[in-house]
C-alpha positions in Angstrom: 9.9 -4.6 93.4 10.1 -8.3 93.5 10.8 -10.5 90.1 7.7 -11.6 89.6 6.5 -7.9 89.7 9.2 -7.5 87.3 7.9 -10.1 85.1 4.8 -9.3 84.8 5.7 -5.9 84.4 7.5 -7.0 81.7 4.8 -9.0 80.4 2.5 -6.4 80.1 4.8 -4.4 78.0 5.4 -6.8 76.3 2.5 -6.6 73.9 2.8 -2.2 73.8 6.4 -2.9 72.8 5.4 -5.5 69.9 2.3 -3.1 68.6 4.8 -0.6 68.5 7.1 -2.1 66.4 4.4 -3.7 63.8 3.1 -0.2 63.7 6.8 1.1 63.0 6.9 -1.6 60.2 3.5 -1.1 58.8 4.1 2.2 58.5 7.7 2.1 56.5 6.0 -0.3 54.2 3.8 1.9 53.5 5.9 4.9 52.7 7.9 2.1 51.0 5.3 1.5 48.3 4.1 5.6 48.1 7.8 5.9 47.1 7.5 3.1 44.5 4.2 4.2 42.8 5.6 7.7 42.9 8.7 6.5 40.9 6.7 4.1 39.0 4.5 7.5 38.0 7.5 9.2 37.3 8.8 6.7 35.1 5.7 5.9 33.2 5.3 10.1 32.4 8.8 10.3 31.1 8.3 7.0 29.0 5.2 8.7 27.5 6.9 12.3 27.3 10.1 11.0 25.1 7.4 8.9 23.3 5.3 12.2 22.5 9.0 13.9 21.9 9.4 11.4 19.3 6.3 11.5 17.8 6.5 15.3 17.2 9.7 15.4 15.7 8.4 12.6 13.3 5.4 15.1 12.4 7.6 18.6 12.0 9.9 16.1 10.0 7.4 15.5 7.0 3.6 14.7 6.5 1.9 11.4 7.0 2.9 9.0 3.9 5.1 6.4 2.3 8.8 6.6 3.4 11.0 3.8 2.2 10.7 0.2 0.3 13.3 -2.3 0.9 16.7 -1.7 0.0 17.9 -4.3 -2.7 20.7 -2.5 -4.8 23.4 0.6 -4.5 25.3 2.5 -7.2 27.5 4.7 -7.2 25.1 8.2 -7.3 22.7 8.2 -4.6 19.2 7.5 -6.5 20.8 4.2 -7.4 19.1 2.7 -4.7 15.7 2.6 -2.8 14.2 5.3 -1.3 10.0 5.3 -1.5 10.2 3.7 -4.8 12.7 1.1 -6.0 11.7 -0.8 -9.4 8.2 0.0 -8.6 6.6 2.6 -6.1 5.6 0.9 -2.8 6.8 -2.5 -4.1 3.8 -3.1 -5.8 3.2 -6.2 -7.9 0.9 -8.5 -9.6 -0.8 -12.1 -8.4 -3.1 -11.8 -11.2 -3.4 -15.5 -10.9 -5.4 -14.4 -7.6 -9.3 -13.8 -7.8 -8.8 -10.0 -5.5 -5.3 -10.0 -4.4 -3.1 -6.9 -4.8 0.5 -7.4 -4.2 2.5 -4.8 -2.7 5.8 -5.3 -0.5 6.9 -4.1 2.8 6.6 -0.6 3.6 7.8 2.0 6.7 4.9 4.2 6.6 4.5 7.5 9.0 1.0 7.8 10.2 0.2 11.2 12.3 4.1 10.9 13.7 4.0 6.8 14.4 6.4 5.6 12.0 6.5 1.8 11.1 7.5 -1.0 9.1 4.5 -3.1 7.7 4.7 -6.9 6.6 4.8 -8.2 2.7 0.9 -6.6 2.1 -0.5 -8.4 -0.6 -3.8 -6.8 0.7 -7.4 -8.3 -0.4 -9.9 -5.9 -2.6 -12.3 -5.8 0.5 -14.2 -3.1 2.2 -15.6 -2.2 5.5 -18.6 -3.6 6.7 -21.7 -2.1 5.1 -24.0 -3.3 8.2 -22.6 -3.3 11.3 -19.7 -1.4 13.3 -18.3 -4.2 14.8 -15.0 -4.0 15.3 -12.5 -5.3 12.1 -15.5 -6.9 10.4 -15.4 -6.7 6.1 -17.0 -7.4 3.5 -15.6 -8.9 -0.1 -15.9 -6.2 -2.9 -18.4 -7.1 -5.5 -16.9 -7.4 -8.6 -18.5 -5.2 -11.9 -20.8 -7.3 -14.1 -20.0 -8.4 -18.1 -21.8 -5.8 -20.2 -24.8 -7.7 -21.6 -23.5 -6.5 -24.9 -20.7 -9.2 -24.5 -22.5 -12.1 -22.9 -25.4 -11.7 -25.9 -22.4 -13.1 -28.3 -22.4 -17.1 -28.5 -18.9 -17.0 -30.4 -16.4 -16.5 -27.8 -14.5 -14.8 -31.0 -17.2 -12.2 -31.1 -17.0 -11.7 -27.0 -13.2 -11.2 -27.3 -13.8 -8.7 -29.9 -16.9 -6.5 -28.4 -15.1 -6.8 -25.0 -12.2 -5.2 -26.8 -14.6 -2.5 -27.8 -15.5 -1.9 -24.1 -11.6 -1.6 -23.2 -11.5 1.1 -25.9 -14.3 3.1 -24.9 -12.3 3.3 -21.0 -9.4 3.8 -22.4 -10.6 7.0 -24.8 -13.2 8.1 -21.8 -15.7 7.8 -24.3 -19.1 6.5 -23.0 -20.6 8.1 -26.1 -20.2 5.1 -27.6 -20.3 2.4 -25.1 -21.2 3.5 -21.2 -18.3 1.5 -19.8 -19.0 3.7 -16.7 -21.1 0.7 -14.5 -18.6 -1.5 -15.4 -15.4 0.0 -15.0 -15.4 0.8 -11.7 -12.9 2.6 -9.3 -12.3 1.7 -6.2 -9.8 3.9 -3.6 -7.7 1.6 -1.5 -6.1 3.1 1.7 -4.0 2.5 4.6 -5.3 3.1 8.1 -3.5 2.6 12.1 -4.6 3.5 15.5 -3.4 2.1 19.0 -5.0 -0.6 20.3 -5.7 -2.7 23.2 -3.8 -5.9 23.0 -2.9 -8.4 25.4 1.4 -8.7 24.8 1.2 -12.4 24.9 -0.8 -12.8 21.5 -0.9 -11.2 18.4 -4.1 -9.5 15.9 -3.3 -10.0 12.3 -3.3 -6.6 10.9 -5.8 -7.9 8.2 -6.4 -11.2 5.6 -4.1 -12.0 2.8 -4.1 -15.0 1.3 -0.4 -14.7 0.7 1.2 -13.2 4.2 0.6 -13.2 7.9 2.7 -12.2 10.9 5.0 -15.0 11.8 5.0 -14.4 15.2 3.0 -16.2 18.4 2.4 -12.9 20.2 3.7 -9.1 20.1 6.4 -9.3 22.3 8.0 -12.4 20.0 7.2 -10.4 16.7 9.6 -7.5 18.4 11.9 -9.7 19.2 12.2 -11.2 15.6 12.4 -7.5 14.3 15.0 -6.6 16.9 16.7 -9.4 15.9 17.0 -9.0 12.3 17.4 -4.6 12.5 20.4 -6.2 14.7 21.8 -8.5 12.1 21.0 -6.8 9.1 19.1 -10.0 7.9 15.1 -10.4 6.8 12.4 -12.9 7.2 12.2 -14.7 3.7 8.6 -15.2 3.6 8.7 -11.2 4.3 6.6 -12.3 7.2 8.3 -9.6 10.4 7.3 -5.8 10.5 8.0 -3.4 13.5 4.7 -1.7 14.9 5.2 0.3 18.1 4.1 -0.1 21.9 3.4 2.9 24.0 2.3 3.6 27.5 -0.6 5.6 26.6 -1.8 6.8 29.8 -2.1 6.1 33.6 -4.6 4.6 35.3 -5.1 6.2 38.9 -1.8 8.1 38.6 -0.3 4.6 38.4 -1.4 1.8 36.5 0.0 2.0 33.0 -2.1 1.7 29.9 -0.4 -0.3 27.2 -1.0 0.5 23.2 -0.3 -1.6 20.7 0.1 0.3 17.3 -1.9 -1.9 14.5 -2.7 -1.3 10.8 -4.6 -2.3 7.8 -5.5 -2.3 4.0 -8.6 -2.1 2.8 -10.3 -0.5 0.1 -13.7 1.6 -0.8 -15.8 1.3 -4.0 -16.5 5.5 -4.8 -19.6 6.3 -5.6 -18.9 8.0 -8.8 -17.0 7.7 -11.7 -13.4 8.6 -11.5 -12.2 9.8 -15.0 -8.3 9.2 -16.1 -7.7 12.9 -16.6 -8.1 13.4 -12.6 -4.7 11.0 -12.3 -1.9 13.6 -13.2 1.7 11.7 -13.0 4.2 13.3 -10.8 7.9 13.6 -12.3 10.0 11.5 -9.8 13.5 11.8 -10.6 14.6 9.3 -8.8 12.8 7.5 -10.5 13.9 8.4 -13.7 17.1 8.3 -13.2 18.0 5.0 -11.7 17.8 3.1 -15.0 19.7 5.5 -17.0 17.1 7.9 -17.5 13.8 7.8 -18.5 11.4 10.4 -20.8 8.6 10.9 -19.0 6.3 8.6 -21.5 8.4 6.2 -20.5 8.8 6.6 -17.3 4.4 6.7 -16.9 4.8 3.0 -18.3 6.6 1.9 -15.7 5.8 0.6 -12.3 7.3 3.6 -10.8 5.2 6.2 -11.8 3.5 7.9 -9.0 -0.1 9.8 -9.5 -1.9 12.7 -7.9 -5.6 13.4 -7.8 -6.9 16.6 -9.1 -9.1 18.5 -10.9 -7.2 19.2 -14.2 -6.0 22.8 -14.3 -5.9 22.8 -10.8 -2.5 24.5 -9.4 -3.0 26.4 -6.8 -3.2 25.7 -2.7 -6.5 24.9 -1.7 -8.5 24.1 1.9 -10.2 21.6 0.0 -9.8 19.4 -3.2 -10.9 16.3 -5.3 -9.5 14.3 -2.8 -11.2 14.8 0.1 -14.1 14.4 -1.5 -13.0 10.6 -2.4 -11.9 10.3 1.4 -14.9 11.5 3.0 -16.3 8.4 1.8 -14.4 6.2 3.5 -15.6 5.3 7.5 -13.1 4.9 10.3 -13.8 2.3 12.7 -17.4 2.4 13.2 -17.7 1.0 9.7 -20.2 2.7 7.2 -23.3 2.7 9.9 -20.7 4.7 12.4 -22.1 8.5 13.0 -20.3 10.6 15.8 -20.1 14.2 16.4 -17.6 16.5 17.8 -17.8 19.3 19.6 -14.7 19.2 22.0 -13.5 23.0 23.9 -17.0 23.7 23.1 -16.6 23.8 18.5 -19.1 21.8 16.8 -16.9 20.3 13.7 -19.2 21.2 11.1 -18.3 20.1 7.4 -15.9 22.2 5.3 -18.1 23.0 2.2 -21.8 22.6 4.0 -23.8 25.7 3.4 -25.9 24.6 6.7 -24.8 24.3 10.8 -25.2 20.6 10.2 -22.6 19.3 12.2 -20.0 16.9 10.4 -20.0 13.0 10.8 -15.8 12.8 12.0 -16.7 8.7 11.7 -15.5 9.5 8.5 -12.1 10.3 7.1 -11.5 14.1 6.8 -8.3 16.2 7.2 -10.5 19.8 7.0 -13.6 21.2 8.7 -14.4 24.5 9.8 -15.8 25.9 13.4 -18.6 28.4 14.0 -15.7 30.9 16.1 -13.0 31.9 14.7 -9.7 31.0 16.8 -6.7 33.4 17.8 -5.3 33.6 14.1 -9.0 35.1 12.7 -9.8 31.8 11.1 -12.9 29.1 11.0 -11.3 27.0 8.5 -9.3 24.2 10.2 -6.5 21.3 9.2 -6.1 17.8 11.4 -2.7 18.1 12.5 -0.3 21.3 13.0 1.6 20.7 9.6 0.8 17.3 8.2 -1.4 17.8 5.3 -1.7 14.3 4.6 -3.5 13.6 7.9 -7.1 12.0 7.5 -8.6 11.2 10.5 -12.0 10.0 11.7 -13.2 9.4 15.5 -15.0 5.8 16.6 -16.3 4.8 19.9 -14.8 1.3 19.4 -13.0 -0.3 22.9 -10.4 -2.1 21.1 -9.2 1.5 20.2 -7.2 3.3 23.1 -8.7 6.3 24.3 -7.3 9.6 25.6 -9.0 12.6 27.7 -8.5 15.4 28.7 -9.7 18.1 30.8 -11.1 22.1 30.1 -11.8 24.2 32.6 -14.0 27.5 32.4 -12.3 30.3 34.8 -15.4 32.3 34.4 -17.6 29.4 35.2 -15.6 27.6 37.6 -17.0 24.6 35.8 -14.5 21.4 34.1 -15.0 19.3 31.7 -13.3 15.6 30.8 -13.7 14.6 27.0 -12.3 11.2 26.0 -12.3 10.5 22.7 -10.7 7.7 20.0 -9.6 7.8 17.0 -7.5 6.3 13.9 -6.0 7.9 10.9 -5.5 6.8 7.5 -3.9 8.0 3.9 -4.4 6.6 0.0 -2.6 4.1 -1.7 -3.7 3.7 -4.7 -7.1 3.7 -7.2 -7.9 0.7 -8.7 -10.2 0.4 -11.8 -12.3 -3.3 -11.2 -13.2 -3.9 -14.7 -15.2 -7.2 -16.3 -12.7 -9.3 -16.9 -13.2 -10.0 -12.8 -16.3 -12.0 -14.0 -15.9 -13.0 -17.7 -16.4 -16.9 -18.0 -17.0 -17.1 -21.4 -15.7 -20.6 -21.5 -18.5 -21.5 -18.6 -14.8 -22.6 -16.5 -16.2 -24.1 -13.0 -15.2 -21.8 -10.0 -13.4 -23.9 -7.0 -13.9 -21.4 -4.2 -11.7 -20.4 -1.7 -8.1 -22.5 -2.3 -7.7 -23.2 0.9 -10.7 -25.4 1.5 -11.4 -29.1 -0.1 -13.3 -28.3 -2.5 -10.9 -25.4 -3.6 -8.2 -27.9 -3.6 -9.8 -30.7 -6.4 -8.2 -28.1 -9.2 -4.7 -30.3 -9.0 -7.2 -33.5 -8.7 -5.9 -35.6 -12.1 -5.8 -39.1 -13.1 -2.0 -38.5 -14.3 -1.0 -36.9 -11.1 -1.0 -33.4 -9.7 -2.6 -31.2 -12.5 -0.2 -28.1 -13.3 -1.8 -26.3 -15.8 -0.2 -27.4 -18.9 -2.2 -28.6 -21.8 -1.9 -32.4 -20.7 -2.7 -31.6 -17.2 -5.1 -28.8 -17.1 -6.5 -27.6 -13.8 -10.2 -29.2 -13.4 -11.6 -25.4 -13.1 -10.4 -22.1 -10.9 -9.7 -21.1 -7.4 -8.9 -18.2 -5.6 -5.2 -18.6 -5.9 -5.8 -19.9 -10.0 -8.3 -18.1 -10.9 -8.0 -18.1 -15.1 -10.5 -17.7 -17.3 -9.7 -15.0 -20.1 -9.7 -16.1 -23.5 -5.9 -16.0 -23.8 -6.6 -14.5 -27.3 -7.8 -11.3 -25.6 -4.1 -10.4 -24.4 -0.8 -10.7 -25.4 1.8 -12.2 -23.0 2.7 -10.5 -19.8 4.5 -7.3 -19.4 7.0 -5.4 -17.4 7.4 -8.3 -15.3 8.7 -8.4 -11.7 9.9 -11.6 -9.8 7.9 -11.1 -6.9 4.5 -11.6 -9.7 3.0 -14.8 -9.7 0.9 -14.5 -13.3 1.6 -17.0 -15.5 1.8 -15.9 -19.3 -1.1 -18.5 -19.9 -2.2 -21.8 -19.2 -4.7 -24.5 -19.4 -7.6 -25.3 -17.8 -10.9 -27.5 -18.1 -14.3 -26.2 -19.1 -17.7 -27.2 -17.4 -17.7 -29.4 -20.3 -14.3 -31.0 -19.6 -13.1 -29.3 -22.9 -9.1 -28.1 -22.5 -8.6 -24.1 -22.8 -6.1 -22.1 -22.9 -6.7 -18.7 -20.8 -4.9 -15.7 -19.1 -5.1 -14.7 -15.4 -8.6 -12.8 -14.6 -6.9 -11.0 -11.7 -5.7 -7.3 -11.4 -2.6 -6.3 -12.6 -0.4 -3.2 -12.4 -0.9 -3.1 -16.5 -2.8 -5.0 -18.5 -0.9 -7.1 -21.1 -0.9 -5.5 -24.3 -5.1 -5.6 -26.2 -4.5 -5.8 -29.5 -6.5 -2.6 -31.3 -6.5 -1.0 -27.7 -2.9 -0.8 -26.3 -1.4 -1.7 -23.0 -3.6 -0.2 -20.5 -2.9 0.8 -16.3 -5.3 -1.1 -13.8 -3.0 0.6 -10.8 -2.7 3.9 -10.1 -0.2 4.5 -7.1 -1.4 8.1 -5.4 -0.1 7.3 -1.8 1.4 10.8 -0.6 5.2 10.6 0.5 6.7 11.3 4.0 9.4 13.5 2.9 7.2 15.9 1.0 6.3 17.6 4.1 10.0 18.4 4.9 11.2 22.1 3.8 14.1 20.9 2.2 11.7 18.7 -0.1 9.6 21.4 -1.0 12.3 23.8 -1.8 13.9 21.3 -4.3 10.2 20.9 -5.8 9.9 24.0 -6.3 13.6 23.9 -7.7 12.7 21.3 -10.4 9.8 23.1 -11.4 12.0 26.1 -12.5 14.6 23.9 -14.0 12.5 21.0 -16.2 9.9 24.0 -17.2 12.5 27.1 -18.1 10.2 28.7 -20.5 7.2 28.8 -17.9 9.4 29.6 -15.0 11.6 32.3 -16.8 10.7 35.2 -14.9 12.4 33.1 -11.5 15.7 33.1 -12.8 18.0 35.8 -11.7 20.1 35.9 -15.2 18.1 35.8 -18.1 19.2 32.7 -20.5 19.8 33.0 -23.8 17.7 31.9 -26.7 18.3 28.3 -27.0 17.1 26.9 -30.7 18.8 23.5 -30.2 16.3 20.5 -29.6 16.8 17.3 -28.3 15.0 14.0 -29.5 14.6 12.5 -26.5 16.6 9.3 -27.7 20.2 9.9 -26.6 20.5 7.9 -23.2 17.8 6.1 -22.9 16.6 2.7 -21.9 16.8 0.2 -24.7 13.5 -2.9 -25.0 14.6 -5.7 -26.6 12.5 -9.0 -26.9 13.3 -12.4 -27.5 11.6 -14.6 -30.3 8.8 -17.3 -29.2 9.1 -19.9 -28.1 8.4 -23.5 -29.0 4.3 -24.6 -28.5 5.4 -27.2 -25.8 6.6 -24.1 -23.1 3.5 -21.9 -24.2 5.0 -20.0 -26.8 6.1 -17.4 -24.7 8.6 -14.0 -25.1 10.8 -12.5 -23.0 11.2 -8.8 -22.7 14.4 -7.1 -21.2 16.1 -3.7 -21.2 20.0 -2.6 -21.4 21.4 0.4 -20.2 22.9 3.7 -22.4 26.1 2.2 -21.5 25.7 -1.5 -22.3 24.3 -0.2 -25.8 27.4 1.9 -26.8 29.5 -1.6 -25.9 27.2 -3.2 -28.2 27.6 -0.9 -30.9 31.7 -1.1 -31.1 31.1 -4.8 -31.5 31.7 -5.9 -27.6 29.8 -8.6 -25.5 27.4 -7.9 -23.0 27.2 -10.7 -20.4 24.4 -11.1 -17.6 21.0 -9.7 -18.9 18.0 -11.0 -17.2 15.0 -10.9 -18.9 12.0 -10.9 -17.2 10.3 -13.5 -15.6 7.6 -15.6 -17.5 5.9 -18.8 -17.0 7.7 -18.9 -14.0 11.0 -18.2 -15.1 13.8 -15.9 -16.9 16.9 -16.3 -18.7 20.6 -14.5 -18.3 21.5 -13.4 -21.5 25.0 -13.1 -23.1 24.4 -10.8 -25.9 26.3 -9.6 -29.3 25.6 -7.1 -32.4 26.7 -9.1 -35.4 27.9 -6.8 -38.4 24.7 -7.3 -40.6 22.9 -5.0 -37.2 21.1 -8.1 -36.1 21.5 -8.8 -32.4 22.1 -12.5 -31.3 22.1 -14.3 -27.7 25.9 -16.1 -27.2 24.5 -17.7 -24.8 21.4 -18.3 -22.8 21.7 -19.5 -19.5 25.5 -20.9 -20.0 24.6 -22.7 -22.7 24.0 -22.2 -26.7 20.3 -22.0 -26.4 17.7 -21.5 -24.5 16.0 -24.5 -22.6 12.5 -23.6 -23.6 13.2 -22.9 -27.5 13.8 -19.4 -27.9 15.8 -18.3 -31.1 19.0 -16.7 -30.5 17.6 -14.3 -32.7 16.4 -11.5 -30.4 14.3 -7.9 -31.6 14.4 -4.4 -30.5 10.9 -3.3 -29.2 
């Protein structure tokens, strides 16, 4: 064969030997990227298995509920310090001065096995939309109107005095004498999560507060900031960081993963019905108790501490159903309150627990137990959300912005499958909240600003001396929603059991529509109200959010523990040695808290007091005739003293010193009073 038979020889293998080659390549790539969606597969099930793994040992670990506060103190016993309640339960506070805030702190919260740690709250007394399901929309809470009773009064004297009346009628549960029912008014605030579609390089605000937002540009920074201080032991001073979770829900084709982004909110829900006190039945934290010094349990209820349950009185045994699923059936998930879904996944209608018909139930509502018309393997109809949270409320919604999962049932009889995807979110109670009439009592006609945030809002400081600051010489021209005062200040007495995250000033001094000077109290809600004279100090907050831990077995063994040990007599038959009669008595006054207050001060500070408490131990120094240094009063009018005090032989007890010096700044005697 000749070269140029060689050649083109050569040449016309040439493009066989190159198509072999590309096919060669082509097909390695390919086998390349099976391998790496395989693995990427593989990966992405494992991430979501040890997420799942988590998740379940969260659940077995306790219920749904509150698990710790911020830590801000230690002693030397272990109850010394935080745990779900600190000073208060759930850090809760009072901006009174606001027109519908509700302060309450940060919070790590378990919901159905996610935990997380929420932002400074301060949530707003709003409500889901009453008129369409879109997603995240609300609507403000009306406030309850003045009883016509009051307004009909031209004397602001006589107001204050039949609105005292009113306060006394709530406060007995007497609406014999005065209906206070229509204006008194409950409302059940709660605290609800689902995952959530969310693009990684923004952020959703969880919900309004006038007070707090995420300081963050997108999710991936606010991790980063929460990494950063869980890694340095440091906060956000603003209170502004909070760690919620991101999951890889699911997979789309096998290998595209799903994102979530865990999300939360605050809102709250006017109930349909009346709500009376005796349904509110205090549960005896020791913890609580104890980290003053101990606390009676009268005491202890008159603190911000105190932690409530919802019940039917007499009620004490388990129950499918009680009181307060009643009040949480009210509340919608997602869809809002137009939202109406029904369920009927494996082939079980959820029908309604208590419903005497085959109506099925609306799960766009909250509910932790239905029943099913079969009964399952364990003979039962009867059903619980969850496998041992009893805290779990849960309502479906067909909203996108929620995640969805499916999942697949096949019939073997049938030979037929079937795919249900469903959404849903899940939620737990914080806390009841009576709206009462002092949301809209203006007897002094004081012009309202609007939001404090806009210009118009903003004219209150507008003065021809300067900014106005609410003292008598510079009284705020009107109310916003960040000053909103207009109570008589005659209807109160100064602030109590004060905390420094509040922002209620004792009183001040704003103009009338008449540009007359008056001097009013905060017309916000409060944990307390300041003390009514003829009607006591009264609770606006009651805290009824269930607790993580309670679902643990330890927890409930040492419940049922303290039950036998604080109630002898009832539990006597538990004991295994019978105790001896015991005729001694104890008057409840041997190592307890003591309230002192200090004296007025002078009219040009607003003639303000200062309560503050010392410890059993700091008393008994007092008594032998020793100095106790450094006790902080509590804040008022913006601020508080540090006491040096001393029991002079004559039993009166004097201040040494007030802030380093002889006497206080603002006036105050060194005289000061036991409570």
């Amino acid at each position: 064969m000749g070269r140029s038979a060689v050649l083109r020889l050569l040449m016309g293998l040439l493009p066989v030997a190159v198509s072999m080659s590309v096919s060669t390549n082509q097909t390695d790539k390919e086998s390349h990227i099976a391998d790496m969606k395989n693995t990427l597969r593989t990966l992405s099930i494992q991430l979501m298995a040890q997420q799942f793994y988590m998740e379940e040992q969260t659940r077995s670990n306790g219920n749904s509920g509150l698990k710790h506060v911020r830590t801000s103190r230690h002693g030397i016993h272990p109850y010394q310090s935080a745990s779900h309640v600190d000073n208060s339960i759930a850090s809760i506070h009072n901006h009174a001065n606001n027109d519908r805030t509700i302060g309450m702190g940060e919070l790590v919260v378990v919901l159905n096995g996610i935990e997380f740690r929420t932002r400074h709250n301060d949530y707003r007394l709003r409500m889901k939309s009453r008129s369409t399901t879109n997603y995240g929309e609300v609507d403000d809470i009306e406030f309850p109107d003045v009883p016509p009773e009051v307004k009909q009064h031209i004397d602001v004297k006589d107001q204050i005095e039949e609105m005292r009346q009113w306060f006394k009628a709530w406060r007995d549960q007497d609406y014999s004498v005065r209906d206070y029912r229509p204006y008194f008014k409950p409302v059940l605030c709660y605290l609800e999560g689902s995952w959530t579609h969310s693009d990684q390089n923004s952020i959703d605000e969880p919900f309004d507060s006038d007070r707090h937002h995420f300081d963050a540009s997108s999710w991936y920074d606010l991790q980063q900031k929460i990494r950063f201080t869980s890694y340095s032991g440091g906060k956000d001073g603003l209170e502004n960081f909070g760690y919620l979770p991101t999951s890889v829900m699911k997979l789309i084709n096998g290998t595209i993963p799903v994102l979530a982004q865990w999300n939360y909110d605050i809102l709250c829900h006017p109930l349909s019905e009346d709500l009376p006190l005796n349904r509110l039945h205090p549960i005896d934290d020791l913890k609580a108790r104890m980290s003053p010094g101990g606390l009676t349990m009268e005491k202890y209820l008159g603190t911000r501490a105190a932690r409530y349950r919802v019940g039917i009185p007499g009620q004490g045994h388990s129950t499918n159903w009680d009181l307060l699923d009643d009040l949480m059936s009210e509340i919608p998930g997602r869809d809002n309150y137009p939202g109406h879904i029904t369920d009927n996944i494996f082939g079980d209608t959820t029908l309604p627990f208590n419903a005497k018909t085959d109506e099925p139930l609306n799960v766009a509502y909250y509910h932790r137990t239905y029943r099913v018309g079969s009964a399952g393997a364990m003979g039962l109809k009867v059903r619980h959300r969850g496998f041992s949270d009893e805290n779990l409320f849960v309502a479906q919604t067909t909203q996108p912005k929620v995640v969805s999962l499916d999942v697949e049932s096949c019939s073997k009889r049938k030979h037929h499958c079937t795919v249900w995807e469903q959404r849903w979110s899940y939620a737990i109670p914080l806390e009841i909240i009576y709206m009462t009439p002092l949301s809209k009592w203006n007897p002094y006609d004081i012009p309202y600003r609007g939001d404090s945030r806009t210009k118009e809002g903003k004219t209150i400081f507008d003065g021809p001396k300067g900014r106005r600051n609410g003292k008598s010489d510079k009284a705020y021209n009107g109310t916003n929603s960040k000053v909103y005062y207009q109570t008589p200040a005659a209807f109160f007495n100064d602030e109590i059991n004060r905390d420094p995250a509040d922002t209620t000033k004792g009183s001040t001094f704003v103009l009338d529509a008449g540009n007359n000077v008056r001097q009013v109290r905060a017309s916000g809600h409060r944990i307390f109200f300041p003390n009514i004279p003829d009607v006591g100090t009264l609770r606006q907050r009651y805290p009824i959010m269930p607790i993580h831990g309670e679902g643990d077995s330890v927890w409930k063994e040492l419940e049922a523990l303290k039950d036998i040990v604080l109630e002898p007599n009832k539990y006597r038959h538990m004991f295994r040695d019978v105790l001896p009669d015991d005729n001694d008595s104890d008057d409840g006054t041997t190592g307890t808290i003591k309230e002192f207050t200090t004296k007025p001060s002078t009219p040009k500070w607003g003639s303000h007091k200062h309560h503050f408490e010392i410890s059993p131990e700091q008393y008994d120094l007092l008594t032998r005739g020793e100095v106790v240094p450094n006790i902080i009063t509590e804040n008022v009018n913006g601020h508080s003293h540090n006491l040096t005090i001393i029991k002079k032989n004559n039993r009166r007890y004097l201040m040494q010193s007030c802030d380093g010096r002889k006497r206080c700044f603002d006036g105050h005697s060194r005289l000061v009073l036991p409570v």
